[in-house]
C-alpha positions as CSV (number, residue, x, y, z in Angstrom):
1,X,83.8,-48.6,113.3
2,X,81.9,-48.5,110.0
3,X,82.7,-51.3,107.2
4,X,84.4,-50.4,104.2
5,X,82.9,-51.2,101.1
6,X,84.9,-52.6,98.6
7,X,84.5,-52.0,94.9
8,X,85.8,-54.6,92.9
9,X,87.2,-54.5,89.2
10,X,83.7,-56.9,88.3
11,X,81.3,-54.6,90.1
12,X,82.8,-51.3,87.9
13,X,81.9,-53.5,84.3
14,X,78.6,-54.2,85.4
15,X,78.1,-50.2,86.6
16,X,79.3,-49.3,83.4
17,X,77.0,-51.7,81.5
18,X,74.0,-50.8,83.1
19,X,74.9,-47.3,82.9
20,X,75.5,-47.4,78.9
21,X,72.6,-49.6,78.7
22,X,70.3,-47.0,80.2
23,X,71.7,-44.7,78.2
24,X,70.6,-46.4,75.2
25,X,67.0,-46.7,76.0
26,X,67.0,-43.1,76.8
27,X,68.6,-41.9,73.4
28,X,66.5,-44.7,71.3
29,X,63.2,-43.4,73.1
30,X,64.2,-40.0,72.2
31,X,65.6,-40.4,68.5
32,X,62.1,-41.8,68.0
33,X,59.8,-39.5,69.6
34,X,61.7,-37.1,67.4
35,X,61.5,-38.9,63.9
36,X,58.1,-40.1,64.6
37,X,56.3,-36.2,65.1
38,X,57.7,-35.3,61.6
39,X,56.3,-38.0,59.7
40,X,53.0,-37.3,61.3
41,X,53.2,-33.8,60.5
42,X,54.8,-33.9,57.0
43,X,50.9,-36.5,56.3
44,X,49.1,-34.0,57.9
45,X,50.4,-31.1,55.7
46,X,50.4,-33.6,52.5
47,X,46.7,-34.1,53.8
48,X,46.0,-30.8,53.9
49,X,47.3,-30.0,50.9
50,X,45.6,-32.2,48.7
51,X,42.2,-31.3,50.5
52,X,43.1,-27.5,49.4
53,X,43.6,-28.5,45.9
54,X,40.6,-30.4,45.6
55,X,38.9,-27.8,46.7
56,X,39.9,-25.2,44.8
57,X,39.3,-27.3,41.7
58,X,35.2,-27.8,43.1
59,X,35.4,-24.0,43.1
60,X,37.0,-23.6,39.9
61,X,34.8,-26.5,38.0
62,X,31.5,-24.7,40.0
63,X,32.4,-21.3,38.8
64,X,32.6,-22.4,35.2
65,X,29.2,-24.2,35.5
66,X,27.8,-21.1,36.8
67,X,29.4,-19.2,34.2
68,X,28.1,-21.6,31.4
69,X,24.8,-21.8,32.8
70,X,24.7,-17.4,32.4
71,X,26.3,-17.4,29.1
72,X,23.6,-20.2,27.8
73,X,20.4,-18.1,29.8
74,X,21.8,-14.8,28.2
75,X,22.0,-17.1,24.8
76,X,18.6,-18.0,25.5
77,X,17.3,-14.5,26.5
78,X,18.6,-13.0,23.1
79,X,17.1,-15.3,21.0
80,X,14.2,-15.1,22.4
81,X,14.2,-11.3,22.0
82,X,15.6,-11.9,18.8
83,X,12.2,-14.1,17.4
84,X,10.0,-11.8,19.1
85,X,11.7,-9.0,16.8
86,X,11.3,-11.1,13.6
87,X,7.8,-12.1,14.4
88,X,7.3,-8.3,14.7
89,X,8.7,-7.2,12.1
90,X,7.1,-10.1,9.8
91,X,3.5,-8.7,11.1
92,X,4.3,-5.4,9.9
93,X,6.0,-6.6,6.9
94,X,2.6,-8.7,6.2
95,X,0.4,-5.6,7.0
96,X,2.3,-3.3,5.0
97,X,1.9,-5.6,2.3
98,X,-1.7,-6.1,2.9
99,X,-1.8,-2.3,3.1
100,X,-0.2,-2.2,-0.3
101,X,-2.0,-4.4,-2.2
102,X,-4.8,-3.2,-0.8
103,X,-4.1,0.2,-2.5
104,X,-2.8,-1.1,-5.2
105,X,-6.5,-2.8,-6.0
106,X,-8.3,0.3,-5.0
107,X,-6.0,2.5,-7.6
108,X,-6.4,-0.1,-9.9
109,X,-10.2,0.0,-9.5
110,X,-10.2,3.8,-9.6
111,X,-8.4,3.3,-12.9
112,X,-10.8,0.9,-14.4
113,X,-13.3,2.9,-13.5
114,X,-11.8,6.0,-14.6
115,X,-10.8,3.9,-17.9
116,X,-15.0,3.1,-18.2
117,X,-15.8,6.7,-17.7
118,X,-13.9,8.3,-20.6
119,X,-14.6,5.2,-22.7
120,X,-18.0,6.0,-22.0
121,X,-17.7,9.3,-22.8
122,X,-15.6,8.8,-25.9
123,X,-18.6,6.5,-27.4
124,X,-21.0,9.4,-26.2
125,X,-19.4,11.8,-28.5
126,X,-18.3,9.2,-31.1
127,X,-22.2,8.3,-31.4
128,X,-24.3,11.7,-31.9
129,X,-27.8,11.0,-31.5
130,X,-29.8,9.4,-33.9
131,X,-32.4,11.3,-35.8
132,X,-35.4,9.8,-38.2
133,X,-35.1,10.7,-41.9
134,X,-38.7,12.9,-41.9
135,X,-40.4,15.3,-41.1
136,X,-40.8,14.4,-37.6
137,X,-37.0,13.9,-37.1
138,X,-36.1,16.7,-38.9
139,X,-37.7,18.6,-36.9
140,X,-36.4,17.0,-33.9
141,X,-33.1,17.9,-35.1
142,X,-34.1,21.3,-35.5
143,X,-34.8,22.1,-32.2
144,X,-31.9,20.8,-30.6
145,X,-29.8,23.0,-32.6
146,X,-32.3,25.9,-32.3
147,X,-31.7,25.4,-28.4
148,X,-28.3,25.2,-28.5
149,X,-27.8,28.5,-30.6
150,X,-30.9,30.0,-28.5
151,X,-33.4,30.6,-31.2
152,X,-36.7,30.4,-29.9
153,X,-39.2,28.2,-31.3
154,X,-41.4,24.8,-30.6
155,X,-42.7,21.9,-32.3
156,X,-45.9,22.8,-32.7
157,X,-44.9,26.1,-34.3
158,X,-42.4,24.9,-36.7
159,X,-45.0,21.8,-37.9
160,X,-47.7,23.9,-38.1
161,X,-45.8,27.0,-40.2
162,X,-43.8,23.5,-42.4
163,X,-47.5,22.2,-43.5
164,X,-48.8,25.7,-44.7
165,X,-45.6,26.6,-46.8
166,X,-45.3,22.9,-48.2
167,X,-46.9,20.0,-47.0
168,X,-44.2,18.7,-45.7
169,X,-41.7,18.6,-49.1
170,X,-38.3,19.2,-48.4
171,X,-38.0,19.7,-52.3
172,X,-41.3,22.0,-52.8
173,X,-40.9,25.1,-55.0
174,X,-43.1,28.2,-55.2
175,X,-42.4,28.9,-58.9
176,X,-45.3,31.7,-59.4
177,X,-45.3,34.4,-56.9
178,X,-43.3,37.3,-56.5
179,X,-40.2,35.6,-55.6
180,X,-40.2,33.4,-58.1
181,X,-41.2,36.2,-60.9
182,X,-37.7,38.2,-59.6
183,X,-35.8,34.6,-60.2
184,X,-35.4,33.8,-56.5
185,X,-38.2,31.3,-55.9
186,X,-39.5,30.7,-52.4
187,X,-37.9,26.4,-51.7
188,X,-38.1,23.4,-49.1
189,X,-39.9,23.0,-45.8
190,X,-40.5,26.6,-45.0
191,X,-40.5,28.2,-48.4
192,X,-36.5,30.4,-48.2
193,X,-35.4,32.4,-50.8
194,X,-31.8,32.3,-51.2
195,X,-31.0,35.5,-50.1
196,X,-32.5,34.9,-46.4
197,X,-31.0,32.0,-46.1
198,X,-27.5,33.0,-46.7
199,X,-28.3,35.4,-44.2
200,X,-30.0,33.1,-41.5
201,X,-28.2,29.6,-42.2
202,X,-27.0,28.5,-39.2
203,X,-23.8,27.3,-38.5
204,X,-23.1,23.6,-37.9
205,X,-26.2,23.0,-40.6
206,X,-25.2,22.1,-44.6
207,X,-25.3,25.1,-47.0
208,X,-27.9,24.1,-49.0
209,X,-32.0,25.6,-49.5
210,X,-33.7,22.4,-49.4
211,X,-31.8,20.3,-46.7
212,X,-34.6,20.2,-44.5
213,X,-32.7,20.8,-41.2
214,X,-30.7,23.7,-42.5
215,X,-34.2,25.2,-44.5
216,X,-36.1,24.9,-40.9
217,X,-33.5,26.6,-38.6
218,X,-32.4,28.9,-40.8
219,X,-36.4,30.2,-41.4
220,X,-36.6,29.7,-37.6
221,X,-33.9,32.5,-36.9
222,X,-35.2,35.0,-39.5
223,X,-38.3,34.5,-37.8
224,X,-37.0,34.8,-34.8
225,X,-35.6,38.0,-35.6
226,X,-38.5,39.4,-37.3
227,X,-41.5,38.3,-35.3
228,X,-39.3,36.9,-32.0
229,X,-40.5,33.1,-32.5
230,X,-41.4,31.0,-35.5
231,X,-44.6,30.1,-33.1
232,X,-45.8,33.9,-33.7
233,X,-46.0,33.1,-37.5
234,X,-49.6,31.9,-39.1
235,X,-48.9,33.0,-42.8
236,X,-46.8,34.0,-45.2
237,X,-43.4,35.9,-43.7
């Protein structure tokens, strides 16, 4: 016949006990499993988060070098273009000027020059050439008006005729031929009578017998007109 087993009062506690002791050590290994995977994962995120932020202010702080660096190369770039356009546009300034001054000398040359010229010929005209007060001179003179109004005639001729008629005397005076008789003496270098020479005087020359340029081209152009030269002439006329 199998034994009964007897459960006493004591042998209930002491189940229970062990029972709610057990218990305990479950729940407390439980409650901290639980609390402990939290904390862990709260660090991890906190973790996380500060690597994300310290990140994103490498990016940021990079970004703004970066930027710096373009904004100072651009910087650079334009002044660079910026002293290669001055140094160009000094050159040209400094050519133009050079160019300038240049033209300015040669116009001022040019005027100098120009200034010389008409000085030159102011003087030219201002001093009319110089003749010798005799016979030789007077002649001289002679001619070059006797070429300028065309008359024919040449040195030779005119001496030659000058040291038949007087000698050479501007002042000479035929007072015993015909002439003379009718009150119209033959006078000067080439021995005139009024008349004819108030009809041959030649402009530009005094208006007097015996100057002895006026006597000599005037007696030239009567000649000139009644023989064709004074050269043609070897005695009285």
């Amino acid at each position: 016949m199998p034994r009964t087993i007897r459960i006493t009062r004591s042998h209930k506690l002491a189940t229970a006990v062990l029972v709610a002791a057990g218990s305990v050590t479950a729940i407390a290994a439980t409650g901290g499993q639980s609390d402990a995977q939290p904390a862990a994962a709260r660090t991890s995120i906190a973790a996380e988060k500060v690597a994300g932020v310290s990140t994103a202010k490498e990016a940021a702080a990079k970004k703004a070098a970066q930027e710096t660096a373009a904004k100072k190369a651009a910087d650079d770039a334009a002044a660079a273009k910026k002293a290669v356009a001055e140094r160009k546009a000094a050159a040209e300034k400094a050519a133009a000027d050079r160019k300038a001054e240049a033209k300015k000398s040669a116009e001022k040359a040019r005027s100098e020059k120009q200034a010389a010229n008409r000085s030159t010929e102011r003087k030219a005209v201002a001093a009319p050439k110089q003749y010798k007060n005799n016979l030789d001179g007077w002649i001289r003179e002679s001619l070059d008006i006797m070429k300028k109004k065309n008359i024919p005639g040449s040195y030779e001729g005119l001496h030659r005729n000058i040291m038949r008629e007087s000698s050479g005397n501007p002042n000479a005076v035929n007072d015993w031929d015909i002439n003379a008789q009718n009150g119209i003496p033959s006078k000067g270098l080439l021995q005139v009578i009024q008349p004819t020479f108030d009809a041959y005087h030649v402009k530009g020359t005094p208006k007097k017998l015996t100057d002895p340029v006026a006597n000599i081209t005037a007696a030239a152009n009567y000649a000139a007109d009644k023989y064709g030269t004074i050269d043609n002439v070897d005695s009285a006329y």
